[in-house]
C-alpha positions in Angstrom: 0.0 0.0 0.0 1.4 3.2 -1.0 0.8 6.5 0.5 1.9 10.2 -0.5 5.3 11.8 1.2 3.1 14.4 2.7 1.1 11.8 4.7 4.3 9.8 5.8 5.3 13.1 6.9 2.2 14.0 9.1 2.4 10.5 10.5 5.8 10.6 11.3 5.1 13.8 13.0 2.5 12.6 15.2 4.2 9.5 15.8 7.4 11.6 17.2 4.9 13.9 19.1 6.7 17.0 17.1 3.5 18.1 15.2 2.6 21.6 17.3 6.4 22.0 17.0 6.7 21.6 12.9 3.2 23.5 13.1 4.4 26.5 14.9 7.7 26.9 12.6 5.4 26.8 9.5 3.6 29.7 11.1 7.1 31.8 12.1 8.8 31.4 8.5 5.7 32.0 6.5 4.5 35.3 8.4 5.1 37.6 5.4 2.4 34.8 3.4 0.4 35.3 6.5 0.0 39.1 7.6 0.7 40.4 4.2 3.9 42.5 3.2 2.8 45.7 5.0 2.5 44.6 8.3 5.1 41.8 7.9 7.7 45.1 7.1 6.9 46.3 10.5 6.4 43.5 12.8 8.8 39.9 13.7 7.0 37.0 14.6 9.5 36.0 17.8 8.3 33.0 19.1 5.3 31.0 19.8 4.9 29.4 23.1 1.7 27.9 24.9 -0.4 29.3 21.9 1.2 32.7 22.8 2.6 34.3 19.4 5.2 37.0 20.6 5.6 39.5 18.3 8.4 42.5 17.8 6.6 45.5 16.4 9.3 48.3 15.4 7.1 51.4 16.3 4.3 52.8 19.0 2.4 53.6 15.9 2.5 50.5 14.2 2.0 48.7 18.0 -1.4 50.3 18.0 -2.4 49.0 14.3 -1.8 45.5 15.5 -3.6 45.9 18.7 -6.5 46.4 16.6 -5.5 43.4 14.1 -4.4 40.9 16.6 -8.0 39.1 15.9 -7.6 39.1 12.4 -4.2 38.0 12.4 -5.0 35.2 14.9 -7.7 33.7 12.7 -5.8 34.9 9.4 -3.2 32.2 11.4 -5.6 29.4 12.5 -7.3 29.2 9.4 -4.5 28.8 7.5 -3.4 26.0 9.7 -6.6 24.3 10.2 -6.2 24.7 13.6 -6.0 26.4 16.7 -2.2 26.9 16.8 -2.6 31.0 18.1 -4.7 31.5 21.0 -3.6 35.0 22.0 -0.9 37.4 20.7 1.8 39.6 22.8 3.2 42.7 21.3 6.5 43.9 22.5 
């Protein structure tokens, strides 16, 4: 029985228990896909941790767009993922 390389690779990753992990680091190195190139210019995705995205914003102005994006960008996230990998967002 064969089966395609991209559901060997979920299965591996479940079977390793590194699936949030591989999820998280899809989410980190595609933010510009994500956000879009505007915001991505202004903002680093730093880490996720306990469904905490930490993100670097370069400016008090652009702090207080994102404050009023963070919903969007959480569900902009999830959706993408088909999951609920972002449950809240700190700005720093």
């Amino acid at each position: 029985m064969a089966i395609s390389l991209g559901k060997a690779l979920e299965k591996m990753l479940k079977k390793f228990d590194i699936k949030d992990k591989y999820d998280e680091n899809i989410t980190l190195n595609n933010w510009e896909g994500l956000v879009g190139k505007t915001i991505a210019t202004h903002t680093e995705p730093r880490k996720i941790k306990n469904g905490r995205l930490y993100i670097k914003v370069d400016s008090p102005s652009w702090r207080n767009q994102i404050l009023f994006q963070k919903d969007y960008i959480k569900e902009r996230i999830n959706n993408e993922m088909n999951k609920n990998v972002i449950k809240e967002i700190i700005l720093r």
